[in-house]
N, C-alpha and C positions, 0 to 999 in steps of 0.2 A: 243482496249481492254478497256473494263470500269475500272475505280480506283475506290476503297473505299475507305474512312476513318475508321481505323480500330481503336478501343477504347477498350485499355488496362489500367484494373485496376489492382495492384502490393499491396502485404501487408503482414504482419505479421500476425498469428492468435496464442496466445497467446501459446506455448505449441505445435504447430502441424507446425511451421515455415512457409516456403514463400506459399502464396496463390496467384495464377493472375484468372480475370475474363477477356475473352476477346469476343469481339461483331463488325465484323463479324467474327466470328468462322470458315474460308473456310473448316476447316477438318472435319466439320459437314455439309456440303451442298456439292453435287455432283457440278462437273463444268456445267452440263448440269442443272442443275434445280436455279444456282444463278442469273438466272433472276429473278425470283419472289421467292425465299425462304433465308431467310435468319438464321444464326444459333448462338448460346451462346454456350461458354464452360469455366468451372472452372477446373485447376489442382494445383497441389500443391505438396508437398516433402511430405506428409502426408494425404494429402484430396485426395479422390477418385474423378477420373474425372465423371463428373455432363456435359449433352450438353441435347441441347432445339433448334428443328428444326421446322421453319413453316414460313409459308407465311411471307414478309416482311410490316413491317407496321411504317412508322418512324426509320429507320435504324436500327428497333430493332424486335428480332422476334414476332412475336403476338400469343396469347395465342390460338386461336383458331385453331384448327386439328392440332395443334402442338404433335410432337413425343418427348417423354423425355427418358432420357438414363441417370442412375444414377449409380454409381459403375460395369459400364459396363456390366449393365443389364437391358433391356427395363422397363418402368414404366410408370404410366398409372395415369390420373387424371379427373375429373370431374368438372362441375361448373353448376351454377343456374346464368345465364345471370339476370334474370329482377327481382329478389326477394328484398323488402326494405332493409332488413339488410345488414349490413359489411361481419357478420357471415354467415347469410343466403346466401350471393354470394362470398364466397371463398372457393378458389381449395378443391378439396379432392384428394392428391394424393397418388398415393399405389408406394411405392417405398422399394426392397431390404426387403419384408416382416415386413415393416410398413406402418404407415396409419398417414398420416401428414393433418393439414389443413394450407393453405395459402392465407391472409388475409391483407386487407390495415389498417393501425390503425393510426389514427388522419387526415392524408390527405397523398395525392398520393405520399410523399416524404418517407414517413415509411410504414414497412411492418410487419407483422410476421408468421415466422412459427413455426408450435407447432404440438404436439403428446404429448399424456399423460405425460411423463417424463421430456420432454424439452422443452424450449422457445426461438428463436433467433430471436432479436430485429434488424429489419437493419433500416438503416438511407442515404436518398440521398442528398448532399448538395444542388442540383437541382433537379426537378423532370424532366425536360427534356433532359437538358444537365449536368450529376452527374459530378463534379472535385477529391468528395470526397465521398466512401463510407464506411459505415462503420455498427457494430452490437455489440450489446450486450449478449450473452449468461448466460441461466435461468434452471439449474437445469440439470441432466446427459444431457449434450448435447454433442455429438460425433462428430468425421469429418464428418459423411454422412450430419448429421444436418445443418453441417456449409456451406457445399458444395451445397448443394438444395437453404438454403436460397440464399447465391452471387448467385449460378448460375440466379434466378427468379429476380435477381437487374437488370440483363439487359436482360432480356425480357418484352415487352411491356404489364402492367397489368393494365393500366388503367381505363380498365372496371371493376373493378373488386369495384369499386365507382360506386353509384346510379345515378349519373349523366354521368359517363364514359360511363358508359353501355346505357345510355339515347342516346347519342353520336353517341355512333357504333351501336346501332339499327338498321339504317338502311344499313349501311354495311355489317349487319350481313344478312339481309330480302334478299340485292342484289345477296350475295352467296348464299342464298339455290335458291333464282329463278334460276342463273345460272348452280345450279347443275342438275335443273330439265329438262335440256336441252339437 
């Protein structure tokens, strides 16, 4: 049998009490597919569960052909792999009858997500290996808000940087040749 190391973050969110993020997620990945896929999921006493399913990339799922599942309801997102800007290549995701962007801000350790009304700042003490994570909340910001952003801490968004994305390039070129197959 293979083992994982399974990586469980635990935390208070102000007002909405215990939140965990944990990474690999096995109730999000079929037994027959956790060779190659690996899953994210956020729950909480108050946050709706949030899970992020897709190929494994660095013990962490990867953004791409990845299935997202937010308040137990499929949801759907988009991205601009090679465009110069931050803005320009961050998620657009439609989730629970919103329209969120997500986005890396200052370097691969912070992120945010945002929709008109709200802002949630997160923070990685590592960008590879996180001990500590953490966010700030900006404006009507709700449990779905809170739940999307942790759940996107531990999926691998790396690209989501101009140089990231320079990176996986050609990982990205490899899969569509292999799809053509």
């Amino acid at each position: 049998m293979n083992q994982r190391d399974v990586n469980c973050w635990r935390g208070d969110v102000g007002g909405l009490g215990p939140v965990e993020l944990v990474v690999p997620a096995l109730e999000v990945v079929p037994v027959s597919e956790r060779a190659e896929y690996e899953g994210a999921m956020v729950t909480g006493q108050n946050i709706p569960m949030s899970s992020f399913k897709a190929l494994r990339y660095g013990g962490r799922p990867r953004v791409a052909e990845g299935k997202l599942s937010v308040a137990g309801q499929h949801a759907s997102f988009t991205r601009k792999t090679m465009r110069m800007s931050r803005g320009a290549r961050a998620l657009k995701i439609w989730a629970v009858g919103r329209e969120y962007r997500y986005r890396e801000e200052g370097n691969r350790r912070h992120h945010v997500l945002e929709r008109p009304e709200s802002r949630v700042v997160m923070a990685r003490s590592s960008a590879s290996d996180p001990e500590i994570i953490s966010g700030t909340a900006h404006g009507a910001v709700d449990s779905v808000d809170i739940s999307i952003a942790i759940l996107f801490e531990g999926v691998y968004t790396r690209n989501l940087s101009f140089r990231g994305a320079l990176i996986s390039a050609p990982g990205r070129f490899m899969d569509s040749v292999s799809k053509l197959s």
